[in-house]
Backbone bond lengths (Angstrom), bond angles and torsions (degrees), N, CA, C in turn:
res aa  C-N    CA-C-N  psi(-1)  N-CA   C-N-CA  omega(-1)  CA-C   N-CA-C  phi
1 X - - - 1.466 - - 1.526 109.43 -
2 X 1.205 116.35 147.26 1.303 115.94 171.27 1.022 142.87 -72.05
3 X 1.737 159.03 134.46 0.949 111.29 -151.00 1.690 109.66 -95.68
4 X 1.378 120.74 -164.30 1.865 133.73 -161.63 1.660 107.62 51.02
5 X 1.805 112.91 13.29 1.893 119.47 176.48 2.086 93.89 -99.36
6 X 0.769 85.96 137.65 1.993 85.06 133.67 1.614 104.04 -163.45
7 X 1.240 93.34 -177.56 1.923 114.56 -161.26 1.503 88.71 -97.01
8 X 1.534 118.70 141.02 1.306 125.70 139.23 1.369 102.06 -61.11
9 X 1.667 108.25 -175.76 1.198 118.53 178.88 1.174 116.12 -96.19
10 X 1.456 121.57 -4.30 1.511 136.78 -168.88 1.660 93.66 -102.63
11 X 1.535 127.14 -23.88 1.320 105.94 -176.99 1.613 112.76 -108.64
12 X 1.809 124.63 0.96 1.172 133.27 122.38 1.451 112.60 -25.96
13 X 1.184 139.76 -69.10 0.999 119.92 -117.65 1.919 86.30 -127.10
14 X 1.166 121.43 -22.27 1.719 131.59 149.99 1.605 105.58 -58.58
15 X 1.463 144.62 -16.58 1.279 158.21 174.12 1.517 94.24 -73.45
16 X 1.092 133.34 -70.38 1.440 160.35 -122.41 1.567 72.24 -111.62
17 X 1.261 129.88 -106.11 1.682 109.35 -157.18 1.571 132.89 -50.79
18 X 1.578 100.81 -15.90 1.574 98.23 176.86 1.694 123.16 -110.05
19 X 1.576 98.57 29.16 1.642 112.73 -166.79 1.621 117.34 27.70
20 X 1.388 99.66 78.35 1.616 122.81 -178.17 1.483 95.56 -127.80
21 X 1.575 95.35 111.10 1.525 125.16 177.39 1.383 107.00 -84.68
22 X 1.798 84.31 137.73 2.023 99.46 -165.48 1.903 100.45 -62.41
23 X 1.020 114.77 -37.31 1.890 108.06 158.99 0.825 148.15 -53.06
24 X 1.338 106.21 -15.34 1.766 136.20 158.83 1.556 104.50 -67.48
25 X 1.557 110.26 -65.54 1.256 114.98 -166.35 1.757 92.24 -52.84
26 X 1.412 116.51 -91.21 1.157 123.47 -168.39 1.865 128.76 -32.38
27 X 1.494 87.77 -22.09 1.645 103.90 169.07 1.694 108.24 -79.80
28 X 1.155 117.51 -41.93 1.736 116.49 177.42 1.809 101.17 -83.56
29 X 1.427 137.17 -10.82 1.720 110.72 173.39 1.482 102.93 -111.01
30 X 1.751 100.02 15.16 1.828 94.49 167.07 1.402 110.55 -103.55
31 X 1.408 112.56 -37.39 1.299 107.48 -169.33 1.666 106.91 -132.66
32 X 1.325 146.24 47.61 1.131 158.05 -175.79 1.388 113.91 -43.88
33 X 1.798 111.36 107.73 1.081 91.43 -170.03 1.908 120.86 -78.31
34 X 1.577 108.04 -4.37 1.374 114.97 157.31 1.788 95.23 -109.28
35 X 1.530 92.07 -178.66 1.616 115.01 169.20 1.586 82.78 -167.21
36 X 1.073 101.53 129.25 1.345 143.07 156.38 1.933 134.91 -103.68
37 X 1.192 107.96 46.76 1.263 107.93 -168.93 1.775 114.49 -51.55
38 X 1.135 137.39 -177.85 1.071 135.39 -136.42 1.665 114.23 -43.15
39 X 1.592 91.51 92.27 1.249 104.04 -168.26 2.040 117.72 -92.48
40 X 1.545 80.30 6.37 1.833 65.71 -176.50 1.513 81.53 -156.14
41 X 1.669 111.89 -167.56 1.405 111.55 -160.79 1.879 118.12 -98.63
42 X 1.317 81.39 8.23 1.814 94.55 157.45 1.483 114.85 -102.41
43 X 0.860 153.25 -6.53 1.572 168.55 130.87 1.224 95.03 122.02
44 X 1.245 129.95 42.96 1.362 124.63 179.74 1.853 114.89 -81.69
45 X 0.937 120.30 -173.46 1.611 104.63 -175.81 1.494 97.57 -137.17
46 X 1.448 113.32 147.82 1.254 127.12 -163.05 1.608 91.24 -96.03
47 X 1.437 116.94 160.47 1.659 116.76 165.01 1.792 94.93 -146.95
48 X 1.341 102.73 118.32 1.229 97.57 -175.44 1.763 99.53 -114.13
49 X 1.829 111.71 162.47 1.298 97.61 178.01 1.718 83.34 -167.37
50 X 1.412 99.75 147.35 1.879 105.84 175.39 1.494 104.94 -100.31
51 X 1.124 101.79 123.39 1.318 108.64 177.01 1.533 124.99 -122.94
52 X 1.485 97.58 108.58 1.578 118.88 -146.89 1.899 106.87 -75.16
53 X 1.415 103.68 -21.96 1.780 115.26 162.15 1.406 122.48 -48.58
54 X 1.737 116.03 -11.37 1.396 128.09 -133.98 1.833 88.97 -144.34
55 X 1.388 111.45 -9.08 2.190 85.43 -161.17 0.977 93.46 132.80
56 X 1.218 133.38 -41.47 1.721 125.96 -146.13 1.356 104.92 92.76
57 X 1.292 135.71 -14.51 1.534 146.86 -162.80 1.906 107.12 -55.58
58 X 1.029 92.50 140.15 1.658 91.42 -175.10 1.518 106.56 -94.74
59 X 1.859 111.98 128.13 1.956 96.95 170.97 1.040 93.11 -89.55
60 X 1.557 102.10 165.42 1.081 132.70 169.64 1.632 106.06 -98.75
61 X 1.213 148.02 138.18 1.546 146.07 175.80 2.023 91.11 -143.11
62 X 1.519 98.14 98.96 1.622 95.40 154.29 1.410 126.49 -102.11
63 X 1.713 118.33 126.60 0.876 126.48 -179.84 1.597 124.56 -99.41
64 X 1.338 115.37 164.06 1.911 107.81 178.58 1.220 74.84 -115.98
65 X 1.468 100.62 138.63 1.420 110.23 160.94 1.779 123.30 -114.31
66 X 1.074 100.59 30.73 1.356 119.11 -175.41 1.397 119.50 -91.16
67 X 1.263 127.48 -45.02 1.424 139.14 147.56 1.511 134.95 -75.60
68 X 1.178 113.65 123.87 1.295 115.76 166.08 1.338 135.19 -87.18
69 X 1.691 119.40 127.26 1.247 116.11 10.41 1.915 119.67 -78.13
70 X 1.113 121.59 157.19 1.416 110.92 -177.74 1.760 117.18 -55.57
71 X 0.864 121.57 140.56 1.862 142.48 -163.12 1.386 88.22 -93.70
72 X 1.425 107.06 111.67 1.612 106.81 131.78 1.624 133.92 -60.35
73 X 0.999 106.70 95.50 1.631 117.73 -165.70 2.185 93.27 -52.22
74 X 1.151 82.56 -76.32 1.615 94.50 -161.21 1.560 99.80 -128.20
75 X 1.712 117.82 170.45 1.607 121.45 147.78 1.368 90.08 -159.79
76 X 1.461 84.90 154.02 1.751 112.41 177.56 1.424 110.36 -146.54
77 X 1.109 137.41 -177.35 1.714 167.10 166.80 2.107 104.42 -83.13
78 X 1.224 104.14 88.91 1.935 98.10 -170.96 1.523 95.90 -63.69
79 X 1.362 144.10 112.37 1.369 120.21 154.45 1.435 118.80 -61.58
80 X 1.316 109.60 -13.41 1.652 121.34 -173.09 1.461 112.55 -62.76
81 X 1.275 98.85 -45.27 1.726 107.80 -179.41 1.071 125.57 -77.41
82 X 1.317 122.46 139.49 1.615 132.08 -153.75 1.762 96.29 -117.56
């Protein structure tokens, strides 16, 4: 993990059921190939990244950046994103 990140316990454990590799994560909040800062109506910030190990499939990693260190809320696979 990177450091000023940590995991909720809900995005532990969304890692763990949707086989989302900790190099993935740490590869999309180092180098994102979007950023989306307050991207939704909690002002949380989107980190998007294609990860070509995977499909080409884009994760999704939402973060709060309101607390320190900032919370990985959740991550998933966007099918939405092109």
């Amino acid at each position: 993990m990177i450091d000023g990140f940590e995991l909720s316990d809900h995005a532990r454990f969304q890692m763990q059921e949707r086989n989302i590799q900790p190099s993935w994560l740490t590869e999309t909040l180092s180098a994102p190939d979007r950023l989306l800062p307050l991207a939704d109506s909690h002002g949380n910030t989107h980190y998007l990244k294609q990860i070509s190990d995977f499909g080409g499939r884009w994760l999704r990693v939402i973060v709060n950046p309101t607390v320190n260190p900032q919370r990985v809320v959740t991550v998933f696979f966007d099918r939405r994103v092109k």
